[in-house]
Each structure stands twice: as structure tokens, then as C-alpha cells.
N, CA and C atoms as a LAMMPS dump frame, in Angstrom:
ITEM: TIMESTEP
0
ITEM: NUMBER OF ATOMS
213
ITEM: BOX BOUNDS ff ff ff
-5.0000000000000000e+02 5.0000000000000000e+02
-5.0000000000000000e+02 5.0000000000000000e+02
-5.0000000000000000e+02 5.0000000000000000e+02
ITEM: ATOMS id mol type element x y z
1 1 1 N 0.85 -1.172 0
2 1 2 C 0 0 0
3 1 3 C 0.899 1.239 0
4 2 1 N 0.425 1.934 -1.116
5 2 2 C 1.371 3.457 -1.236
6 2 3 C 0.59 4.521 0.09
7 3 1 N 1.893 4.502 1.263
8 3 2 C 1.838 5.72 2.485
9 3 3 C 2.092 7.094 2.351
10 4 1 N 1.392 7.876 2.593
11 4 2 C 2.043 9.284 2.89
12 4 3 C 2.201 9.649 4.967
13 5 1 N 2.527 9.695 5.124
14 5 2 C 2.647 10.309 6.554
15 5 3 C 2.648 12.086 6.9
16 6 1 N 1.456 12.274 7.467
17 6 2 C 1.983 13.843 8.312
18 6 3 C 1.985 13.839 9.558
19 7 1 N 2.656 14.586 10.426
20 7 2 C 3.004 15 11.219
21 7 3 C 2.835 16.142 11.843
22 8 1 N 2.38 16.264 13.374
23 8 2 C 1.945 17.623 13.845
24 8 3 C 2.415 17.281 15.199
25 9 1 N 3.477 18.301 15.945
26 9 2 C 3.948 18.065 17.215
27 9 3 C 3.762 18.935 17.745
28 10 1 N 2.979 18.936 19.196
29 10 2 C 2.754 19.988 19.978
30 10 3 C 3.563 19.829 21.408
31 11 1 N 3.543 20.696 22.099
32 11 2 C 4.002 20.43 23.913
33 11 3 C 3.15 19.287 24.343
34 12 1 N 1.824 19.556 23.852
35 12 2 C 0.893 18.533 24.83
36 12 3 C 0.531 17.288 23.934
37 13 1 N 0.652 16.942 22.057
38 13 2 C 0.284 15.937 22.012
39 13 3 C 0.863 15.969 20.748
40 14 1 N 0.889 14.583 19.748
41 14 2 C 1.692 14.658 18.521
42 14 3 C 0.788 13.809 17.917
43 15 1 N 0.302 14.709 16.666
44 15 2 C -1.185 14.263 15.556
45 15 3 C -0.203 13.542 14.585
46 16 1 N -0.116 12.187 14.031
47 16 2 C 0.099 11.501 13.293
48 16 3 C -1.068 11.064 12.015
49 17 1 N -0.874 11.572 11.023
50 17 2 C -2.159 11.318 9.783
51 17 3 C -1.652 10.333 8.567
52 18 1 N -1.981 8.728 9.016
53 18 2 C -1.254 8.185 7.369
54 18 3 C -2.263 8.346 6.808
55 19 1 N -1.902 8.311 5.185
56 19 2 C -2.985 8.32 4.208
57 19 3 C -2.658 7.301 3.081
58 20 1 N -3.604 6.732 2.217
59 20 2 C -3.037 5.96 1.501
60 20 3 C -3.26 6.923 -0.232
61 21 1 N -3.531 8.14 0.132
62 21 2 C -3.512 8.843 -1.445
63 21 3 C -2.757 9.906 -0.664
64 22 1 N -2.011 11.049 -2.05
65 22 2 C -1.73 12.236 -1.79
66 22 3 C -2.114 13.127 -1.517
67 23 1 N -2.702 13.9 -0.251
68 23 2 C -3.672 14.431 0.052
69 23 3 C -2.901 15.728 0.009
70 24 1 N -1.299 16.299 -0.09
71 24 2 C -0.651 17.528 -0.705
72 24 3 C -0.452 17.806 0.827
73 25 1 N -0.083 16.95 1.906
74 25 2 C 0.474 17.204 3.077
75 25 3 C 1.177 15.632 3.343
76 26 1 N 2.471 16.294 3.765
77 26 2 C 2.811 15.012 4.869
78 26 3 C 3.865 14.538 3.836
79 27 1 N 4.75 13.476 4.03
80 27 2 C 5.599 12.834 2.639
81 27 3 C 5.343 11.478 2.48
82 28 1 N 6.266 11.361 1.241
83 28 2 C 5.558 9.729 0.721
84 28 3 C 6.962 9.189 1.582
85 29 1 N 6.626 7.719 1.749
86 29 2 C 7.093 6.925 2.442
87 29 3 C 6.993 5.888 1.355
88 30 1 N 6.229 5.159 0.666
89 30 2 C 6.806 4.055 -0.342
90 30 3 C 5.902 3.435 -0.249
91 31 1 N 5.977 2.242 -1.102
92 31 2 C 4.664 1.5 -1.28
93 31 3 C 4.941 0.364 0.132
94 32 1 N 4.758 0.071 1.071
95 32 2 C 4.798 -0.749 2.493
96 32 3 C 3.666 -1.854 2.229
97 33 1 N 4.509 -2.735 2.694
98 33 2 C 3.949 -4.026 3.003
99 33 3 C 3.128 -3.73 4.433
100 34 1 N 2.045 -4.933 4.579
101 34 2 C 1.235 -4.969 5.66
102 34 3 C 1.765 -5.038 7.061
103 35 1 N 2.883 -5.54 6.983
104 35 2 C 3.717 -6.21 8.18
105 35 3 C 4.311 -4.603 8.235
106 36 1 N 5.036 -4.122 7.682
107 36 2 C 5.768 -2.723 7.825
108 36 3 C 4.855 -1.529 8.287
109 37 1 N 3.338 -1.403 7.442
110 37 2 C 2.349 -0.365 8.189
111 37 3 C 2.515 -0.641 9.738
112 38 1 N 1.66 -2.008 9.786
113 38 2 C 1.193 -2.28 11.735
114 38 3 C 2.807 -1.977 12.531
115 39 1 N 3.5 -2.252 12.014
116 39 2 C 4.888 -2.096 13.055
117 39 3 C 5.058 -0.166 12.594
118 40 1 N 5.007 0.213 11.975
119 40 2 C 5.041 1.669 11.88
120 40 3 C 4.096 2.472 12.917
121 41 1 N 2.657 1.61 12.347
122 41 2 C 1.838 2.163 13.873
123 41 3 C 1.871 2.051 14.752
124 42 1 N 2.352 0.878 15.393
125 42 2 C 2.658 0.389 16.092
126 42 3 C 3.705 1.201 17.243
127 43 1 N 4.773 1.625 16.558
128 43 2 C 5.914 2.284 16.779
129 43 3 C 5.529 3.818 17.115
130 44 1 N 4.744 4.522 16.515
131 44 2 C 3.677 5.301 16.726
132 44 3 C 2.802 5.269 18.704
133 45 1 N 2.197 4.354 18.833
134 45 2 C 1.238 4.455 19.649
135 45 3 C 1.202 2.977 19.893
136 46 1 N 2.055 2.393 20.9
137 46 2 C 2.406 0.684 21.566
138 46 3 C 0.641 -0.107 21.33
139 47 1 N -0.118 0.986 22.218
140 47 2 C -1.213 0.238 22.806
141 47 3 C -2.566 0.132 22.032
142 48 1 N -1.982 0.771 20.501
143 48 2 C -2.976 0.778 19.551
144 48 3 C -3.933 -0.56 19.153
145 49 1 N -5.342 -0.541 18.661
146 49 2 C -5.854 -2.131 18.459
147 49 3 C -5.035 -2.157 17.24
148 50 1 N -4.243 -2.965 16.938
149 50 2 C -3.458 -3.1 15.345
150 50 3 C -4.262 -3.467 14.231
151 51 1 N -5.466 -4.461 14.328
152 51 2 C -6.374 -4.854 13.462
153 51 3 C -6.963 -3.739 12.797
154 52 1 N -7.66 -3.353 14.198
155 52 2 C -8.444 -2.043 13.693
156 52 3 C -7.909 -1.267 13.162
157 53 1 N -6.949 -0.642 13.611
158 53 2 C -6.223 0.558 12.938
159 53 3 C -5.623 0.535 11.506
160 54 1 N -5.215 -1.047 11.114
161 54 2 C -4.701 -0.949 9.758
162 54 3 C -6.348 -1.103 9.26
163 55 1 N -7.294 -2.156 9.564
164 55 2 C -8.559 -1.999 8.462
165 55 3 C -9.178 -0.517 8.336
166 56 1 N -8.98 0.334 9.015
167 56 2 C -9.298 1.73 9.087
168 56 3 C -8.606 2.228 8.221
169 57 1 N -7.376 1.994 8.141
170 57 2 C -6.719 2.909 6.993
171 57 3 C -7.214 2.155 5.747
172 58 1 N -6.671 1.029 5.615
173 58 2 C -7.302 0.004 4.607
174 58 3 C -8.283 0.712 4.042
175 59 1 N -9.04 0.83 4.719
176 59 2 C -11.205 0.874 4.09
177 59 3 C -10.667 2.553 3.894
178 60 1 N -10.547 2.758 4.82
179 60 2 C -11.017 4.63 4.49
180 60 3 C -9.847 5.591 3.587
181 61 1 N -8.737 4.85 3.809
182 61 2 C -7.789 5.665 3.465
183 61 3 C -6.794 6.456 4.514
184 62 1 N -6.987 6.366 5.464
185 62 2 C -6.803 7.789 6.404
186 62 3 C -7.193 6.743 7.256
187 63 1 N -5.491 7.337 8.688
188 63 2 C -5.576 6.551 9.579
189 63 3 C -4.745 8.182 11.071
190 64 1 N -6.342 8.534 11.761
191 64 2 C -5.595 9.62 12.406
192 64 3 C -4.897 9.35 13.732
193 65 1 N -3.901 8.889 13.793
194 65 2 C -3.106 8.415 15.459
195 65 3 C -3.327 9.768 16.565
196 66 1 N -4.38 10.172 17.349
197 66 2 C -3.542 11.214 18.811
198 66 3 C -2.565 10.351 19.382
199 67 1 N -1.338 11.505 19.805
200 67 2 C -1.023 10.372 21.189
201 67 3 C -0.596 11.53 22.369
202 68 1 N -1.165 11.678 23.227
203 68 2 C -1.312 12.973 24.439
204 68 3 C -0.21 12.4 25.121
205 69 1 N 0.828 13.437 25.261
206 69 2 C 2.083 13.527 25.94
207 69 3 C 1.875 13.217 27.458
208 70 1 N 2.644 12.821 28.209
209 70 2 C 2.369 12.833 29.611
210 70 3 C 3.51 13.854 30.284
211 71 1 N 2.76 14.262 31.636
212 71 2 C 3.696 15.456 32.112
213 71 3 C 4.9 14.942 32.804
């Protein structure tokens, strides 16, 4: 599946957006195997459901990670 990744880092939380089209934000990353997405998200956010989150991108296109910083 062809990835784009963006990125948004704040003090309090860091917005992660894959997409599987060019949506004219974020960069391409390459065409990734299934095994390489879930460990990317993975790597992203430990405690993510992995199923869900790749059939979400899968089906919709667009996969939005929060992950709220701790103090």
C-alpha cells in the first residue's frame, strides 16, 4: 500500500495522519507491506488495536493516530 505520513507536534500531544492517497500534506514513504504499516503504527502508539487501525486505513484511506504527551 502506497503511504504518505503527516506529522503535527505539539508540547501537549503529537497528531500523526497516514494516508493511503496524496492528500498535498505530509511525505511519501513508499509503497509498504502490511507487516511494515502495523509495526510503523505500532511504533507510533504501543497500545494501539493493530487490526483495527490498519482496516481503518485500509477501508477509508486515512488513519488519524492522537497520542497525548504525559507530564
Amino acid at each position: 500500500m502506497r503511504i504518505w505520513r503527516y506529522e503535527e507536534e505539539k508540547d501537549t500531544h503529537l497528531l500523526v495522519k497516514l494516508y493511503k492517497e496524496n492528500h498535498g500534506e505530509g511525505i511519501f514513504l513508499g509503497d509498504l507491506s502490511e507487516e511494515e504499516i502495523k509495526s510503523m503504527i505500532l511504533t507510533i502508539k504501543p497500545d494501539i488495536k493493530i487490526d483495527q487501525a490498519y482496516g481503518t486505513l485500509a477501508y477509508f484511506g486515512l488513519l488519524p493516530i492522537l497520542v497525548i504527551k504525559g507530564k
